[in-house]
MARLUM-158436 format. One record per residue (C-alpha): x, y, z. Coordinates in steps of 0.001 Angstrom, whole numbers, plus 524288, in hexadecimal, padded with zeros to 5 digits. Example, Ala and Ser with C-alpha at 12.3 -4.5 7.8 and 13.67 -1.06 7.14 Angstrom:
<sites>
8300C7EE6C81E78;835667FBDC81BE4;
</sites>
This chain:
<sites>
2F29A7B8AFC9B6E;2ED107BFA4CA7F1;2F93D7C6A9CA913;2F9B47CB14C99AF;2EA827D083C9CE5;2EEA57D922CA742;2F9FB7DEDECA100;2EE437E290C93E4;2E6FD7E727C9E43;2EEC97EFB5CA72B;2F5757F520C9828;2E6D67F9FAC93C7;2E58D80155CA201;2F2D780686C9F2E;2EDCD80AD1C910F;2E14E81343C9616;2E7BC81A0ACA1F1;2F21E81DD9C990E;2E9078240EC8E77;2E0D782A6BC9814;2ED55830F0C9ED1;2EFF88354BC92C9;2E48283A9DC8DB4;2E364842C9C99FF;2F2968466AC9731;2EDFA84A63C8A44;2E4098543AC8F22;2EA3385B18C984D;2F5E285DB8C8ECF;2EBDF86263C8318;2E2D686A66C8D30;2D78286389C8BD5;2CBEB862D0C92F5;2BEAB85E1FC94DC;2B1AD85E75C9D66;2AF298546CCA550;2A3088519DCA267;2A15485681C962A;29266856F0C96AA;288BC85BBBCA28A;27BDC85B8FCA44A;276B28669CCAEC2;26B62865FACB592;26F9486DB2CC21E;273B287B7ACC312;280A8877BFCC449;28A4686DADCBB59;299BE86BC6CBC09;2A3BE8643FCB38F;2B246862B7CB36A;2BC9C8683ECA8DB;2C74585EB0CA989;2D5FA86060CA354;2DE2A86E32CA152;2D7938788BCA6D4;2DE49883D3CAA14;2DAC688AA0C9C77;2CC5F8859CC9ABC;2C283890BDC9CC0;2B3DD88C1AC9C70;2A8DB8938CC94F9;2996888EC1C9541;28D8E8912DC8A63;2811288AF6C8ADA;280EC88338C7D0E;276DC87BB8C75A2;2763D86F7DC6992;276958730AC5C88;26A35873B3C55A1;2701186B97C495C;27B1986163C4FBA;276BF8625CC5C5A;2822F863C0C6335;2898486E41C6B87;2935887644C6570;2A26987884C69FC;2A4F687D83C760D;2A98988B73C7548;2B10B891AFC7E78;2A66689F2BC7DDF;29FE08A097C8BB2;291FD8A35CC8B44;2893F8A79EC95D3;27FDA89DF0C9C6B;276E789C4ECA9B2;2834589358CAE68;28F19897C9CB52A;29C6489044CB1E1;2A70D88E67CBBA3;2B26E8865ECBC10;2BB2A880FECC84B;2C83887ABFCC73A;2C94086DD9CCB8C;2D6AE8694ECCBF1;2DF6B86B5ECC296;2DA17864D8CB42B;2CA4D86685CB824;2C1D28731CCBA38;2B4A7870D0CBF76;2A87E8768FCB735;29D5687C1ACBCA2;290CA88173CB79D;286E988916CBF1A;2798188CA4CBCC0;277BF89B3ACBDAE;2695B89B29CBF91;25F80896D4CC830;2582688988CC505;24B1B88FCACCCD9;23F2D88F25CC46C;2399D89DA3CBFFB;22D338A07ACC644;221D88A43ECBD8D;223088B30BCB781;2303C8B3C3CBDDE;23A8E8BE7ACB715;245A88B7C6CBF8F;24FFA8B19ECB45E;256D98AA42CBE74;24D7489F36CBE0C;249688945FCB3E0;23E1589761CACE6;23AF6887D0CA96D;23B4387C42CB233;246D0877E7CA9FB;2500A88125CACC9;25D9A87FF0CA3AF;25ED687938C98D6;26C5087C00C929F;278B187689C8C86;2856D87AD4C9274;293428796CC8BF7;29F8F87C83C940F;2AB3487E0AC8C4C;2B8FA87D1EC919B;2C09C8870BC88B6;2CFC9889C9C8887;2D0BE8971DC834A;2C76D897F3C78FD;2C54388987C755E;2BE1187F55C7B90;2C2EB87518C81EE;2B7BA86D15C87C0;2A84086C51C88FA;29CCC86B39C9308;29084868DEC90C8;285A386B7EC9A81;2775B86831C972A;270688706DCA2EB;2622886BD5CA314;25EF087131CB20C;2509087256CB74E;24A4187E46CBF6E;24AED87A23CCD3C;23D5C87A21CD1F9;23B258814CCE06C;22DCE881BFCE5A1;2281388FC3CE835;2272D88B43CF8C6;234478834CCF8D6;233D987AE3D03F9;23DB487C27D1075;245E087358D16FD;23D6086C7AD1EF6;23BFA85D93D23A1;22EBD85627D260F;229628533AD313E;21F868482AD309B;216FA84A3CD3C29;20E6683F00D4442;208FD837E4D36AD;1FE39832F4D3D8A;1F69B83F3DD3FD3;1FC22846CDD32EF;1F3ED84441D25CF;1F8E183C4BD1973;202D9843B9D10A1;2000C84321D031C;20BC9844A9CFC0E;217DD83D08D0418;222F08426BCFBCC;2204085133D0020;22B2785061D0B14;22F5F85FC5D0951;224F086A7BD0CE5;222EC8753CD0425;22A9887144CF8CA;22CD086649CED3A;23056858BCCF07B;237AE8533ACE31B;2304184770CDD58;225F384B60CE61F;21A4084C40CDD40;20FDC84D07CE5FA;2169585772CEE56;20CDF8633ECECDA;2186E86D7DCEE26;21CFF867D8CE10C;21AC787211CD68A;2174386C83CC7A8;2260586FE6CC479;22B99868BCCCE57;222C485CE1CCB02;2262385DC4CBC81;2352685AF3CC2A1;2322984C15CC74E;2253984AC8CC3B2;22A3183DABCBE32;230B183A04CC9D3;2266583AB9CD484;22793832A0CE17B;2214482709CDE6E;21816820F1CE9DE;2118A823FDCF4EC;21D6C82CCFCF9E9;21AA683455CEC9A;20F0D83586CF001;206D382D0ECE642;200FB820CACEAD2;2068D811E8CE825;2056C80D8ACDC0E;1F8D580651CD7C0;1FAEC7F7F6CD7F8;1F6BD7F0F4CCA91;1E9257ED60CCEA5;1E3DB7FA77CD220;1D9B87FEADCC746;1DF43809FECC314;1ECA880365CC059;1E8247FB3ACB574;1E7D67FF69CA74A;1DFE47FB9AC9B6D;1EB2D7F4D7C9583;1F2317EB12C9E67;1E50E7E7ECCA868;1E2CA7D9CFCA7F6;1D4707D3BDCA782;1D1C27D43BCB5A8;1D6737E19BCB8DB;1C9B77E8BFCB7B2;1C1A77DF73CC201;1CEBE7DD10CCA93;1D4457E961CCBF8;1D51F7F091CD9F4;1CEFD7FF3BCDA12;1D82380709CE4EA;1D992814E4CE84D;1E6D4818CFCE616;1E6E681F7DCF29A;1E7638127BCF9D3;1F58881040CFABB;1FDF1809F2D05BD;2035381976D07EA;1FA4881FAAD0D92;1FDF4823EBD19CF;20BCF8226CD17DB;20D4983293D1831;20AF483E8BD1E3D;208D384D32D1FE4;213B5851DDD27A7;2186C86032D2A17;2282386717D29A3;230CE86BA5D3289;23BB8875C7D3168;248E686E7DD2DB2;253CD872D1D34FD;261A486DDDD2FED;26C9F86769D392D;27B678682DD38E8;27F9F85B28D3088;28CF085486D33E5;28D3485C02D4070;28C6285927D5019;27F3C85FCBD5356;27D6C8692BD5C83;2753A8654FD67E1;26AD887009D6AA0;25E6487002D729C;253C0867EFD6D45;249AD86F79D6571;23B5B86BB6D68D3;2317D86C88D60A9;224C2873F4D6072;21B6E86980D63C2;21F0385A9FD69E2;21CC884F7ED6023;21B9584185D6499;2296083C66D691D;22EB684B49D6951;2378A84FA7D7573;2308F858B2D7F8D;2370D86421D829A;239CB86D0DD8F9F;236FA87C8FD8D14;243F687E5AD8BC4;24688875E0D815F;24CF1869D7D871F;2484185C36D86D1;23D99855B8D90C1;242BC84AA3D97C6;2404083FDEDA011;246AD83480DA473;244318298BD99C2;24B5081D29D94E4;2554481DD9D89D3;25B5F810CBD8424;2573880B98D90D2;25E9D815A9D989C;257A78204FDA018;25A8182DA8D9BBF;25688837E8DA658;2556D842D7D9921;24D5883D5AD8EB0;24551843EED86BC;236098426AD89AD;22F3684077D7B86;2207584630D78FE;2186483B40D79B3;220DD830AFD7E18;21BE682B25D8B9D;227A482400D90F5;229A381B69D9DC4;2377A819BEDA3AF;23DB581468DAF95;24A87816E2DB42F;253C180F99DBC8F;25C958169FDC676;26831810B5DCFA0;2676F81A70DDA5F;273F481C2BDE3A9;27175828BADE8BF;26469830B6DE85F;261E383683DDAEC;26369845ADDD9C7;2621B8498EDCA7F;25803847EFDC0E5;24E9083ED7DBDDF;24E988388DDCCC2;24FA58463FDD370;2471D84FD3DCBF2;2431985CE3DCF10;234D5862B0DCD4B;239DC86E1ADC6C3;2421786697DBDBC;235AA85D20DBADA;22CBF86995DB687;2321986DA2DAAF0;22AC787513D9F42;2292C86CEED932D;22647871F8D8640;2176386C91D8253;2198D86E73D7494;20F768787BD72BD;2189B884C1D74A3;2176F8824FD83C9;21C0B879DDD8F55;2170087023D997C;21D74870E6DA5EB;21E6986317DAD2D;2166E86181DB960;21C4A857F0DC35D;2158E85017DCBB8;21D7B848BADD796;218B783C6ADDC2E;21D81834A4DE76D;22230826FBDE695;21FD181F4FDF49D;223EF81126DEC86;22F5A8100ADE71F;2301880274DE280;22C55805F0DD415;2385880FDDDD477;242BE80881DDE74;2454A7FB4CDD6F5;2512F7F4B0DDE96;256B07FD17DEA16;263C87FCA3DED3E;269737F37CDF9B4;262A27F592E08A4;26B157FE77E0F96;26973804BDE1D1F;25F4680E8AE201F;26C03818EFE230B;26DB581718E1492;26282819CEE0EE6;2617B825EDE0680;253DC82B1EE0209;2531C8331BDF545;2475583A9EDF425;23E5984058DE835;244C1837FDDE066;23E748391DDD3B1;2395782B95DCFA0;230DC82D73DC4A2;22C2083774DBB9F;21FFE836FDDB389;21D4783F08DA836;2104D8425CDA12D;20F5284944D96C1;2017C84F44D9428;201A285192D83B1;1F8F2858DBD7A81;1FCA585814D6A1F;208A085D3ED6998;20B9086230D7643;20CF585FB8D84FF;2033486402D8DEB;207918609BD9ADB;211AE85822DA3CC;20E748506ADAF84;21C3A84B66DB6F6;218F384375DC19F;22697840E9DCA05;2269B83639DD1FA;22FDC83732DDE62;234B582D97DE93F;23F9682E9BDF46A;249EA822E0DF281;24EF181BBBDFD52;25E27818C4DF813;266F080EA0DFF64;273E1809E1DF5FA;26A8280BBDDEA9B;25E2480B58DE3FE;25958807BFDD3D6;24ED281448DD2EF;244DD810D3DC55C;2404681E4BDC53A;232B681FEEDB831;231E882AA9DAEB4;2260D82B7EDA4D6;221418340FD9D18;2129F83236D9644;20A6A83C89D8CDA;1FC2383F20D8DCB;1F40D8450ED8730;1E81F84828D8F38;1E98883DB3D9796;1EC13832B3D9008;1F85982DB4D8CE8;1FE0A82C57D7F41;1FEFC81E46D7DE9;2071881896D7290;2000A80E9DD69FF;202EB7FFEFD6742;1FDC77FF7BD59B6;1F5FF807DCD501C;1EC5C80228D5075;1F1397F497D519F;1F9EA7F0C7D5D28;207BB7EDA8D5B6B;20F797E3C3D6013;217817E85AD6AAB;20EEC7F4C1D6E7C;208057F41FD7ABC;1FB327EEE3D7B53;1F21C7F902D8000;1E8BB7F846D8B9E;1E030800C2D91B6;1D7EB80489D9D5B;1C8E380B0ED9C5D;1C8E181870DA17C;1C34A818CBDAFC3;1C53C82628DB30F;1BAC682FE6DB568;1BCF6835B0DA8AC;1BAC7828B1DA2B3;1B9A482B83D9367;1B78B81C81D9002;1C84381C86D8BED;1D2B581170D8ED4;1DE4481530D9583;1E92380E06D8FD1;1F05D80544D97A4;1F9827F836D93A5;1F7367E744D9751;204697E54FD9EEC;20D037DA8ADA1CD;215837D825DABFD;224697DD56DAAEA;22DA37D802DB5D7;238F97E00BDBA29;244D77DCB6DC3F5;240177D1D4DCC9D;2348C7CF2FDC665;22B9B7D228DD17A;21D1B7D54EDCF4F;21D747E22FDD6AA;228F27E839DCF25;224737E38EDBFC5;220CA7EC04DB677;216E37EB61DABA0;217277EB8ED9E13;20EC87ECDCD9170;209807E470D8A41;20CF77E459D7B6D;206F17DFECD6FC0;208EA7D39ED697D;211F77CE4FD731A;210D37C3CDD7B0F;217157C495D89BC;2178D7BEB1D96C0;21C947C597DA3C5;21AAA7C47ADB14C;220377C8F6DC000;221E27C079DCDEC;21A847C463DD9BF;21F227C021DE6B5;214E47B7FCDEE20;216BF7B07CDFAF0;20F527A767E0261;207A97B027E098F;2025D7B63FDFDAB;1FDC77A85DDF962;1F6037A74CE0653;1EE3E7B4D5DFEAC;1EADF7AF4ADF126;1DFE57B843DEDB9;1E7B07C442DF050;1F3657BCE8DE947;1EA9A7BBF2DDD89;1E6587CB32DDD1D;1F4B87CE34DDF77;1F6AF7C7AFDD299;1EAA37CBFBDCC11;1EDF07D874DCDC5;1FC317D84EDCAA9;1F7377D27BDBD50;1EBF07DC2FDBB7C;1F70D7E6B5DBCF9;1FC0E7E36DDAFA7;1EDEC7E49CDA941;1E6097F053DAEA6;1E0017F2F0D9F9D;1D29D7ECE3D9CF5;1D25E7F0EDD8D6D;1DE9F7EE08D820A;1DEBC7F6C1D7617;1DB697EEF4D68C3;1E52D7F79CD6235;1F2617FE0CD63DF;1EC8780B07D6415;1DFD48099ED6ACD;1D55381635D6D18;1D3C181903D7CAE;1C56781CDFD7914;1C1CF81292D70DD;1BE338069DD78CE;1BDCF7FD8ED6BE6;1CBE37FE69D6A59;1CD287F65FD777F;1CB9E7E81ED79E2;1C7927E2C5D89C4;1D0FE7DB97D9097;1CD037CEFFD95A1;1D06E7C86FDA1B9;1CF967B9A3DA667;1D4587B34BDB1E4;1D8DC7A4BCDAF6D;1D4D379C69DB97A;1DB4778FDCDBE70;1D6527831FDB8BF;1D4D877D40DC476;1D0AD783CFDD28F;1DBE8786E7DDB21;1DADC78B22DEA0F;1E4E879374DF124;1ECDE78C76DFBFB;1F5BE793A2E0594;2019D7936ADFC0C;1FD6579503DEDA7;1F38979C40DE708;1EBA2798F0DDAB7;1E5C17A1B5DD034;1F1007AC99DD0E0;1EF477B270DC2EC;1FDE87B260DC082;1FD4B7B4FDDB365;1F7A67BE9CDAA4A;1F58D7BC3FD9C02;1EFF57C50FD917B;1ED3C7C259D8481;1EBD77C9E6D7914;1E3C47C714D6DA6;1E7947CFC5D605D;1E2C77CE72D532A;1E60E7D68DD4646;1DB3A7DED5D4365;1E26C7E51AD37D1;1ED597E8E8D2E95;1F4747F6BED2E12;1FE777F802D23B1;1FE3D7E9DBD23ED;201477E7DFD32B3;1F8737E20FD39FE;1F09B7E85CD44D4;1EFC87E036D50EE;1E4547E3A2D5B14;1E28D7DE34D6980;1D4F97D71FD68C1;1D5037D24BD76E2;1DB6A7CFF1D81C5;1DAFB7C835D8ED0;1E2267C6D0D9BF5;1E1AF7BB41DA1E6;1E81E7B5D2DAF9D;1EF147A77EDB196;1EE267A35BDBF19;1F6B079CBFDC664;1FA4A795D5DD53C;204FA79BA3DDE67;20AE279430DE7C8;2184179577DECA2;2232178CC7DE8E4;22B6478862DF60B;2319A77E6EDECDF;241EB77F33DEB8E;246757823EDF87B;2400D78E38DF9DC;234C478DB4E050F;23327799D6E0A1B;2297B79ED7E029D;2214D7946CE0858;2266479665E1415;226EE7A5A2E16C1;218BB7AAF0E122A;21F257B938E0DD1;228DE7B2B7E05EF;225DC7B43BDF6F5;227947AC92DEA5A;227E97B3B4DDD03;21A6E7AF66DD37A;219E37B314DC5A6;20EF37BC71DC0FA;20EAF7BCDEDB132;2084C7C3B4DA656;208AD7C01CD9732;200997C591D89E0;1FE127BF77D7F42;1FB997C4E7D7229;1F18C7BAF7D6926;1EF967BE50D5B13;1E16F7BB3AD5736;1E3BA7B6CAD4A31;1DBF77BE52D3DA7;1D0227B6AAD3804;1D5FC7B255D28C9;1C8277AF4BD24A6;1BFAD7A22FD249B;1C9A979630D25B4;1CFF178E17D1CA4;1C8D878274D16CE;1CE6F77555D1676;1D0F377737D0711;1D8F478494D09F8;1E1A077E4AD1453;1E54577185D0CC7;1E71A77782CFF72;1F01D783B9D00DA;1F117787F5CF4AA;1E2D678FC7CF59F;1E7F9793E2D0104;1EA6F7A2FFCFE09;1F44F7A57ED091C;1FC2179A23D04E3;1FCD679B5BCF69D;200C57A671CED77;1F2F77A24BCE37B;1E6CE7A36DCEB3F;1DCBD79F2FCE3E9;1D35B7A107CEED4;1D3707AF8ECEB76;1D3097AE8CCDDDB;1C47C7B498CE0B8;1C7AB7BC40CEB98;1BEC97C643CEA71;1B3807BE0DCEC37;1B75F7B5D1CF76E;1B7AD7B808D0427;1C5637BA51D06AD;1C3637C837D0081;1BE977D0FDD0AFD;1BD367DE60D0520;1AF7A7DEADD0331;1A4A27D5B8D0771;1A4F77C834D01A4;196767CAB8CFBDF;19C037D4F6CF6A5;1AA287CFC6CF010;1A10D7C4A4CEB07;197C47CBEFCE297;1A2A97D2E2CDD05;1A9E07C7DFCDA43;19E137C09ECD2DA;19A3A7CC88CCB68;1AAA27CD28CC716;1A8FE7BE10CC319;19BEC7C0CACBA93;1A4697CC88CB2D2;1AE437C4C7CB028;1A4D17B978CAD0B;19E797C2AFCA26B;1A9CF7C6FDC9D83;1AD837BA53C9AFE;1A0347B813C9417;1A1BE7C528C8B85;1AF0D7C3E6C89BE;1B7607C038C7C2D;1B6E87B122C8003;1A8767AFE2C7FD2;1A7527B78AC7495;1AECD7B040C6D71;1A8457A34DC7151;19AD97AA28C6BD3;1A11D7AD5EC5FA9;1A7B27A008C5E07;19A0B79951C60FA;192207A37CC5847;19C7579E6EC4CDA;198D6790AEC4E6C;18CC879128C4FFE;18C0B797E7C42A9;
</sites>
């Protein structure tokens, strides 16, 4: 039976492509032919159709035609040209098909008042026509067109904008923009409404079709318990003495857009390799902006790039930077950035004021080399020694700024002569810092709240003779170990908010320094005071220098043993070996829903501890040999506390054993069924929510009294009583 099915099936398929080829057959042989489509609707200067079937003999003629007044309908096509505002041409496409084109021949601009021009549109609605095409061999027609043209004036504003781009400058110091969908200057933004270059015909165009929202710029729309939103005929009972009275102006928007300015648009070769030219600089420097030599070129300076040093980089207006780079010298250096020359350091920068800034260098000496010579090579004879001199070990940068612009540059160059053997690992500095004034451009760690992960920021009271009651901001350091972990050659680094941490380094002590414990304990005192020099922390992430409220004290205490210790000739008690600071933060407030963490105090405190050296294992001659040295640990930590936010009164024993009054537990609070008059409403003062809230119970009291209930009761008990 499957088989029968599929023979009835592939038959019928047979059938159709048979009658089609046929039918096509038919028409070619009785020169027919036909539109395709028969029917167009224009509403562009332009329309095309195709003429299918024998064409060599069709010619095409076009009249403008219109319904008859009794039937309705269009008459015959006639083969009788008439003239029209439309130009007709034809193209050949292939050998059965020719390719139908009509053309507007008039411009779509809309006249201007009292104009004599005719090559305009008078009305907004510019043509409104019926079209017929007919496809004629000799003098009888063969096919029909129809075009309904319905094509509007297009609408260009008197100052039509150019082809510029926005440039949204620094938001912060640039005021609110009140309409967010104006993105081109100087001319009509479609569905723009509130764009003020729109002209009342260009509204009337998508009037209906406005951007909706904030980025249309209307306001959110009003929830259902706003005042205003409520009509006559769907409010329920309560609405009047429930509702909540709100500007419309108060929307979660504002400050979501801005005033910016244009710049000239200049187009770029697409699909193509561009050409590399010399970079263009612009007029004035911008935050994160290249600086730029007088002649046009890039200002560089050694920095770090994916970890790598690059000698070139690009130096970027206010962007303080602080690199080191490490160097496995063979032979002494003889190019730049180890052997520089003063004329090559002195070079005239553009200050992006329409002058220049030339750098002035400043050479400085270095007599120690440790910080610079980490790990020299192997000991060889004094015969082998070679000496490199000047060679250029550091170079600082500052940057003195003003606005937009660069008043001066400081270089100072520091120099050394290098004693090579077989070879030598040279960590030569470059930095680069911008003042302006005198003070440095610090970044922020929060606005105003500190985040986690920013710095926390210290600070130092001004002792110099200018002394102007400011804070000169400094950072609480831990310590930051590097190759053999040794005291003498760590590092520091910052603390950061919010994250706990624990570091330390290993001084070398022997036994004669344990015969010295008071000047073993300021050694260590003061190694520890080196990472804490600041006496005040900012509360916030972006605290005022001048404002002495936005600092909190730092507190120090000294942990003493619990039980009295004396020194003996081989160990030492009371060594504060460890430094701890804690951090207390609370939340002081929400920004877009994020909280707002402050630094409410903060205290350093010291762990002491007893030396002695360990002879244990063998090894002896530390106790032996009193210049022989043992490694002990020296360790910092922070710790961040969260003080936690004060919920209100505490929970009575009811609350806690029966959860479902509890409000943060359940999804029906019936605690707050009278919220306004208890005291978990804070808006207003609780003398104040509670007078209200009696005076709303005594209306609804007597309307309860005065109401259609009690009224009928009265007339129900006058009836009976009669």
């Amino acid at each position: 039976m499957a088989n029968v099915a599929d023979i009835l099936f592939s038959s019928s398929i047979s059938r159709q492509v048979t009658c089609v080829l046929l039918i096509i057959s038919l028409a070619h042989a009785q020169n027919i032919v036909d539109f395709q489509p028969s029917y167009l609707i224009a509403t562009g200067p332009t329309v095309a159709a195709l003429l299918v079937g024998n064409t060599s003999d069709v010619s095409l003629s076009l009249r403008t035609v219109s319904p008859s007044n009794t039937t309705g309908r269009i008459g015959s096509p006639s083969c009788v040209a008439e003239e029209t505002q439309w130009v007709l041409t034809r193209e050949q496409v292939g050998k059965t098909a020719i390719r139908v084109q009509l053309r507007l021949d008039k411009s779509l601009r809309l006249c201007a008042e009292n104009e004599t021009d005719t090559d305009c549109c008078p009305n907004p609605l510019c043509v409104l026509e019926t079209l017929q095409v007919a496809a004629c061999v000799g003098s009888t027609p063969q096919a029909s067109l129809l075009i309904q043209a319905k094509i509007h004036a297009l609408l260009v504003p008197a100052n039509a904008g150019s082809d510029n781009k926005t440039a949204i400058p620094n938001q912060v110091y640039q005021p609110l923009g009140s309409c967010p969908c104006d993105l081109t200057s100087r001319a009509c933004d479609i569905r723009c409404c509130c764009d003020k270059d729109c002209s009342m015909e260009d509204l009337k165009l998508f009037v209906s079709h406005c951007l909706p929202g904030p980025f249309g710029g209307q306001v959110s729309p009003a929830p259902d318990y706003q005042c205003s939103v409520q009509s006559s005929e769907n409010s329920p009972d309560w609405f009047p003495f429930l509702c909540v009275s709100s500007p419309p102006e108060n929307n979660p928007y504002l400050g979501l857009f801005y005033q910016g300015d244009t710049i000239a648009y200049k187009p770029g070769p697409s699909f193509q390799m561009p050409v590399l030219s010399a970079p263009e600089p612009a007029n004035d420097y911008v935050q994160g902006s290249p600086i730029f030599t007088l002649n046009d070129q890039y200002f560089t300076i050694p920095q770090k790039v994916l970890g790598q040093c690059v000698n070139n980089a690009p130096v970027a207006f206010l962007k303080n930077f602080k690199v080191k780079c490490v160097t496995l010298l063979h032979s002494c250096p003889t190019g730049y950035p180890l052997q520089t020359l003063l004329t090559d350091l002195r070079i005239k920068v553009k200050n992006g004021q329409g002058g220049d800034a030339i750098v002035d260098v400043t050479d400085e000496v270095a007599t120690d080399l440790s910080q610079f010579i980490s790990r020299p090579g192997s000991v060889a004879s004094s015969d082998e020694m070679l000496a490199c001199e000047n060679v250029t070990l550091a170079l600082d940068y500052k940057f003195y700024w003003r606005e937009n612009g660069i008043t001066s540059i400081v270089l100072t160059r520091t120099v050394g002569t290098i004693t090579l053997n077989d070879s030598v690992v040279l960590t030569t500095r470059y930095s680069a810092v911008f003042l302006n004034g005198e003070f440095m451009g610090e970044p922020k760690s929060g606005n105003p709240g500190y985040q986690v992960g920013r710095p926390v920021i210290a600070g130092i009271v001004d002792t110099l003779d200018n002394y102007t009651g400011s804070i000169q901001r400094t950072s609480i350091n831990l310590w930051k170990p590097v190759s053999d972990g040794l005291c003498s050659a760590a590092e520091l680094k910052p603390v950061v908010f919010g994250e706990n941490s624990t570091s330390g380094c290993l001084l070398p002590v022997s036994r004669q320094n344990l015969t010295q414990c008071d000047l073993l304990r300021e050694t260590v005192t003061s190694l520890q005071g080196a990472l804490i020099k600041a006496t005040y922390v900012a509360k916030s992430g972006n605290p005022d220098p001048l404002t002495m409220t936005d600092w909190v004290n730092i507190s120090s205490v000294t942990l003493n043993s619990s039980t009295p210790m004396e020194d003996t000739a081989s160990s030492c008690y009371g060594v504060p070996s460890h430094q701890h600071v804690y951090v207390w933060s609370l939340v002081t407030g929400f920004v877009d829903g994020i909280p707002q963490r402050d630094i409410h105090a903060v205290k350093v405190s010291y762990s002491p501890s007893r030396w002695a050296l360990d002879c244990g294992g063998g090894d002896v001659s530390p106790c032996v040999d009193p210049m022989e040295t043992q490694l002990f640990p020296i360790t910092s930590s922070v710790t961040f506390i969260d003080i936690p936010v004060n919920t209100g009164p505490p929970k009575t024993r009811f609350q806690i054993n029966f959860t479902e009054y509890d409000c943060n537990r359940n999804d029906v609070c019936w605690p707050e069924l009278a919220f306004p008059i208890t005291r978990y409403y804070t808006g207003e003062p609780y003398s104040q929510s509670l007078a209200k809230g009696l005076i709303l119970v005594f209306f609804f009291i007597a309307a309860s009294v005065l109401g259609t209930p009690w009224r009928q009761i009265r007339q129900a008990w006058n009836g009976a009583a009669l």
